[in-house]
N, C-alpha and C positions, 0 to 999 in steps of 0.2 A: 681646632686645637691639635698638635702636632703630641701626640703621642704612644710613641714609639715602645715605651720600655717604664715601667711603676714598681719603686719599691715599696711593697708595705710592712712595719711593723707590726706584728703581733700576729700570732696562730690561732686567738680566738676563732669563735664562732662570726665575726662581723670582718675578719682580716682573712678566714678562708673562701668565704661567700662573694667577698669582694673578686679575690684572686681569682677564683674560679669564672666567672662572670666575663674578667679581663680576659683570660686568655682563651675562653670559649670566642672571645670576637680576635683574635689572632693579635694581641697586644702581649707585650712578654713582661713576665713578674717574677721581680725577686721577692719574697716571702724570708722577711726576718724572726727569727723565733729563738729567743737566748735558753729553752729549755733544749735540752740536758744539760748545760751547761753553769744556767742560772736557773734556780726556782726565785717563784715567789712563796711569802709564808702560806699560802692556799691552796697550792700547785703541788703535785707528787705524779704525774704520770707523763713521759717526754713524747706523749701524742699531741695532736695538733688539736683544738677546739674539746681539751679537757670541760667535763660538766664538774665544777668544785661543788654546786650548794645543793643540787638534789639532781634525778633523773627523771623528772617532770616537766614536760613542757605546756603545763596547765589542761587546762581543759581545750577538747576538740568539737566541742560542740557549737554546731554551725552558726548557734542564733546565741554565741559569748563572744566578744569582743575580741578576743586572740584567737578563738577559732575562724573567726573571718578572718583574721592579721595571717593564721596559718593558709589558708583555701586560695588568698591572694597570690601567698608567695608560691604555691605549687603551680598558681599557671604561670609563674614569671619563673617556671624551673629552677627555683632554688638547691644548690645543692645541700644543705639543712634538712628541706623536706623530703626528700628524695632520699637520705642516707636514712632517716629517723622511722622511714616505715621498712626498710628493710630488717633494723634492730629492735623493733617497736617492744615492750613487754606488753602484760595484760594489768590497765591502771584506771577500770573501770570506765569514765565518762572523757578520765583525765590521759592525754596523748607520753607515754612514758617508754623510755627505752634504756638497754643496757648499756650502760656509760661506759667500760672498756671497748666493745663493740663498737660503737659510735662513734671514740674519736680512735681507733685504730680505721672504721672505714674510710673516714674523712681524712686521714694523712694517707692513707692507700690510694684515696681519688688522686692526692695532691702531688704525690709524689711521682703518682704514672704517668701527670698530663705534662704533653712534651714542653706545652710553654711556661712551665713553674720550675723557677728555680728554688730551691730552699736554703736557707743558711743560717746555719746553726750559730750564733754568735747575737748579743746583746749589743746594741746599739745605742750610746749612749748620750746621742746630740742630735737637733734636728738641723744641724748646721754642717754641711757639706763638707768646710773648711777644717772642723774639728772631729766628723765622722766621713772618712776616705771613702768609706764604703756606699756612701749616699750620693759619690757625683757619677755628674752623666744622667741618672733618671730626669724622665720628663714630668712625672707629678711624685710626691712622697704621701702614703696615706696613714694617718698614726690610728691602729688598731687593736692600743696596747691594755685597754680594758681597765676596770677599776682600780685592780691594785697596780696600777703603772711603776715600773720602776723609779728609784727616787732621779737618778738621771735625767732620764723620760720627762718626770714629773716637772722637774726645775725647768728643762730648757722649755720645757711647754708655755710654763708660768714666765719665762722670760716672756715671750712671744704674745701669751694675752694679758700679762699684767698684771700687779699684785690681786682685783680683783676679780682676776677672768677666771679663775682656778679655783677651784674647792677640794679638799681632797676629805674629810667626813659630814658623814651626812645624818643630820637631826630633823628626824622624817615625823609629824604628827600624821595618826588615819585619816583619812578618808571616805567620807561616807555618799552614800547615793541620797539627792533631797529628797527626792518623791519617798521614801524611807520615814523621814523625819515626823513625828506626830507635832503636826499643827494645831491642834486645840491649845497644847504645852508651848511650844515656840513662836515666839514673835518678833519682829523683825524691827532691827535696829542697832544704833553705834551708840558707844560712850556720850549720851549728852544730845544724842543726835535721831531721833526716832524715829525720822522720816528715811532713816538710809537703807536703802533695801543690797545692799552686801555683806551683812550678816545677821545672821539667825542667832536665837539667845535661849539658852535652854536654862531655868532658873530652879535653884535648888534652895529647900527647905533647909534651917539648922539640923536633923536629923539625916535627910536625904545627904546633906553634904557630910559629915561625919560618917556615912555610911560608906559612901565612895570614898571618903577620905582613909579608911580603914582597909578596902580593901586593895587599892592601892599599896599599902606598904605589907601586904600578905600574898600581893598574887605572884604567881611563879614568873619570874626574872630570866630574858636568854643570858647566859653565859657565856661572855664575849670569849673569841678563837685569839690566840695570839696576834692575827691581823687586824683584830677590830678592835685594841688595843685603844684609847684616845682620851686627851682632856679635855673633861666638860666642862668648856666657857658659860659662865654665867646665864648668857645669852640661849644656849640650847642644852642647858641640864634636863635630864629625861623628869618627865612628873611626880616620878615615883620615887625619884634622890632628891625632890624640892620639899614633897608630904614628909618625909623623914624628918625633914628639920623642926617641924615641928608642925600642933594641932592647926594652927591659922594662918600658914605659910602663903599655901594657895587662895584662900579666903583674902589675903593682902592682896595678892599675885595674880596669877593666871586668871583664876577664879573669879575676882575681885566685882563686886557689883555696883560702884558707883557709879552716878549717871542712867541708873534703869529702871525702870519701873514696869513692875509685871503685871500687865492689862488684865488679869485674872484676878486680882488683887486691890491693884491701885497702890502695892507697897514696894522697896525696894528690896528685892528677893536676900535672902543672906549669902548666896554665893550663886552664881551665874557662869556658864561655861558656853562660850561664845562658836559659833559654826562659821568659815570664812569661805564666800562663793570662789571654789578656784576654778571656775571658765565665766565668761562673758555669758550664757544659759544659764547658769546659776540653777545646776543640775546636780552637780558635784560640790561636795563643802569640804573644808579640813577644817579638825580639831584644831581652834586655835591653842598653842600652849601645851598641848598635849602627846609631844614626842617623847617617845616611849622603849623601853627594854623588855617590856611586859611581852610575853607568849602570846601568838596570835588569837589562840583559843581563850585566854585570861583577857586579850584586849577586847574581845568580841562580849564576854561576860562583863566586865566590868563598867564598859562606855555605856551598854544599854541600860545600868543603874541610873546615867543620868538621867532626869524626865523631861521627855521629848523624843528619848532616843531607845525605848524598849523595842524596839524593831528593826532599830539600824544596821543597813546593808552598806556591808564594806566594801568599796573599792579600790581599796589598798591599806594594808596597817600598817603601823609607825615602825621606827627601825633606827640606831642608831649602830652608824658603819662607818668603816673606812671604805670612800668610795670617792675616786678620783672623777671628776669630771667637769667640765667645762660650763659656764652662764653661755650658752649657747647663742640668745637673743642678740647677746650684743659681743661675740667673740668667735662668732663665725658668719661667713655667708651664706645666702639661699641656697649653693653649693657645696655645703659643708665642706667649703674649706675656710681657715684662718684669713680671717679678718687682715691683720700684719703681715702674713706671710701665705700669697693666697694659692701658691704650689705645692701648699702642705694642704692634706683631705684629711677628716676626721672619720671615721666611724664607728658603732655600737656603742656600746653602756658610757665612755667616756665622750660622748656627744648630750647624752644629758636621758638618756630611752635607758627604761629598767626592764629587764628579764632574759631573759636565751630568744627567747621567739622575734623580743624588739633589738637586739642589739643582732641579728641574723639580718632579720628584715632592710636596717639600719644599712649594711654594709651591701647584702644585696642591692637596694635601691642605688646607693653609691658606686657599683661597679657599674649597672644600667645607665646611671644617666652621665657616664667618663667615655662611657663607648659611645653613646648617641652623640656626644659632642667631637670623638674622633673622628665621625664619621661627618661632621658637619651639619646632625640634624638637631632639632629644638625637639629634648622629652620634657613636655611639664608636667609635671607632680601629678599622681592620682588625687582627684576632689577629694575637697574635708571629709563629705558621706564616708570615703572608703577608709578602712581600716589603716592602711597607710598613709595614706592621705593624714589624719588625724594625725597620726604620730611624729610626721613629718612636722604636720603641723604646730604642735607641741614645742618644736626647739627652736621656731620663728614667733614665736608668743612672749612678748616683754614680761617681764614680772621682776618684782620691789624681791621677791627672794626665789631665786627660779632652783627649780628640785627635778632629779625625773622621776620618770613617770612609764607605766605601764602602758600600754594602748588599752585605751575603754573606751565607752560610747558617748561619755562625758567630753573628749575631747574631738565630739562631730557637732553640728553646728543641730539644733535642736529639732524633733520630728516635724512642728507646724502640725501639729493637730494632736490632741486631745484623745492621745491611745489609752487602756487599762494598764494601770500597772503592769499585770501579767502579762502584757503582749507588746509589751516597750520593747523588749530586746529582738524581739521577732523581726520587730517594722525598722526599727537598728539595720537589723542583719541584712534584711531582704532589702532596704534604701542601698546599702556599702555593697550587695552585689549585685544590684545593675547600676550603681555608678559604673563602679568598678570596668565591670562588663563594656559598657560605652568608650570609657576611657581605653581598655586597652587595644579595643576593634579598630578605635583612630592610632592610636601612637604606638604599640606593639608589634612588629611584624609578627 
């Protein structure tokens, strides 16, 4: 692949990672970034790889799913991990740095490396013809993150199609199965008992009136100007459905017809369904259950339902404006564009949620643009590995595809019969000597 020269849009975290990557192997990058020029409504600081939602990059503990996703990326010399321990604060378990620090480092690296060019100006087409300033590159990488410019946004959605493109998102939790009390939940569909991809947690006329109460009292996030949006029908949060009235969700979400609860022999009066989201049927989502409610209210309130006084979250609900692409089928192996396959994607607007996955995202993406400059074949870290997984994640078909955080739900299953307490251990220690193998072969 003849690649001489790469523009990429956007100064995130997955458009510096990228760049940096590029020009460490002697390929030359223009780096587009409309800030100072243009904010988005999120944006206030005209450094490169601003942190908008918090100065957390989760936990660094070896044996959590993102502390592997982090230990991977420092031996593939990320420039992310490398700038983030030099600003590091003290955030307990959880890996956290000071956010002015961090992206003044990161446009310091960006700005001194001979082969980055930067340029201050918003780009508003992925089309050569109608943006000047895009001809002549040998590949275009769009790394313009969630809140994409609405430009951005349009010519994107030309390119994958009315429905290649999402731009908010109606997230229900996510919980860990091995969590779930099985005594309470039983497996089955609408009508359909023998179907083992969904679990059914069944509620009493008081139990349901219980949740149903506190639902319409728990504390609410308070949408930003950006997160602004109308709720279609289709993904009203649960907690604006219960409003409507006492047997809203009892009709709805809820609804129990077709079940019968092997505890009983009767058909429960409301029913709140778990839906396997991997092929392990490890991980479940709240069906129905996208949500505004506070993480700490979402964690009290779901464990009212019975089945779920234990439930360990893997991710809580959220409802955002949040740009991003059905990946499965709107891009390739390569993350590039399906239609248009000299345009590369990467971070959060590839379908990967957080700073650590949209970093990783864009690092992987500069690694394997150079391996193929150079004419060699990098393949993907295994599922086991933390990347691997997440990679994995945006080539997985799904009926409504969401992102996703890197967790251990999206590794292909341990094969054997760990303790609870030591699942994430045997997680952690399989993704590093995958890992480890993999990179001994295809790493120089």
């Amino acid at each position: 692949m003849n690649l001489s020269s790469v523009a990429i849009i956007g100064g995130g975290l997955a458009g510096c990672e990228c760049a940096f990557i590029l020009a460490n192997a002697g390929i030359a990058v223009t780096l587009f970034e409309m800030k100072p020029h243009i904010f988005s409504p999120a944006h206030t600081s005209e450094y490169m790889a601003e942190l908008v939602c918090s100065n957390s990059f989760r936990s660094d503990d070896p044996h959590s799913a993102v502390g592997q996703l982090k230990a991977e990326m420092r031996l593939l010399n990320s420039l992310t991990m490398s700038v983030v321990n030099e600003v590091r604060v003290p955030a307990g378990k959880a890996l956290a740095v000071d956010r002015e620090l961090f992206a003044k480092a990161i446009t310091a690296r960006l700005l001194q490396h001979p082969g980055i060019t930067i340029q201050r100006q918003e780009v508003s087409s992925l089309n050569a013809a109608t943006s000047p300033e895009l001809k002549g590159f040998s590949a275009i990488i769009l790394a313009a993150g969630p809140l994409a410019s609405h430009n951005i946004s349009a010519a994107l959605q030309t390119l994958t199609g009315q429905d290649g493109l999402y731009f908010y998102d109606a997230i229900a939790p996510v919980i860990d199965g091995a969590s779930v009390n099985m005594q309470t939940a039983f497996w089955g569909a609408r009508y359909q008992p023998e179907d083992t991809d969904y679990l059914n947690c069944p509620m009493s006329r008081d139990e349901y009136f219980a949740f149903h109460s506190a639902l319409l009292s728990g504390e609410k996030v308070a949408p930003r100007d950006f997160e602004k949006e109308i709720h279609f029908e289709g993904c009203m949060p649960i907690e604006a459905l219960a409003a409507r009235g006492d047997m809203t969700l009892a009709f709805g979400a809820l609804k129990p017809v077709g079940f019968t609860d092997p505890r009983t022999g009767q058909r429960p009066f409301a029913l709140l369904q778990l839906r396997a989201e991997n092929a392990n049927k490890t991980i479940f989502n709240l069906v129905g259950c996208q949500t505004k409610l506070t993480f700490p209210e979402q964690a009290r309130i779901f464990r009212m339902v019975p089945g779920l006084e234990s439930a360990e979250f893997t991710r809580f609900g959220s409802m955002h404006r949040n740009t991003f692409v059905n990946a499965p089928s709107a891009l390739n192996d390569d993350l590039s564009l399906v239609n248009a396959p000299h345009i590369f994607l990467a971070g959060q607007i590839t379908g990967v949620e957080g700073y650590v996955e949209s970093a990783a995202c864009g690092l992987w993406l500069g690694l394997s643009l150079v391996a193929r400059a150079k004419g060699i074949s990098l393949p993907k870290p295994p599922q086991e590995t933390a990347l691997g997984a997440l990679l994995g994640h945006l080539r997985t078909p799904a009926k409504h595809f969401q992102p996703s955080n890197v967790q251990f739900g999206l590794m292909p299953e341990l094969g054997l019969k760990a303790k609870k307490a030591n699942r994430k251990q045997f997680y952690a220690e399989r993704a590093q000597k995958s890992f480890a193998e993999w990179q001994t072969h295809h790493i120089a």
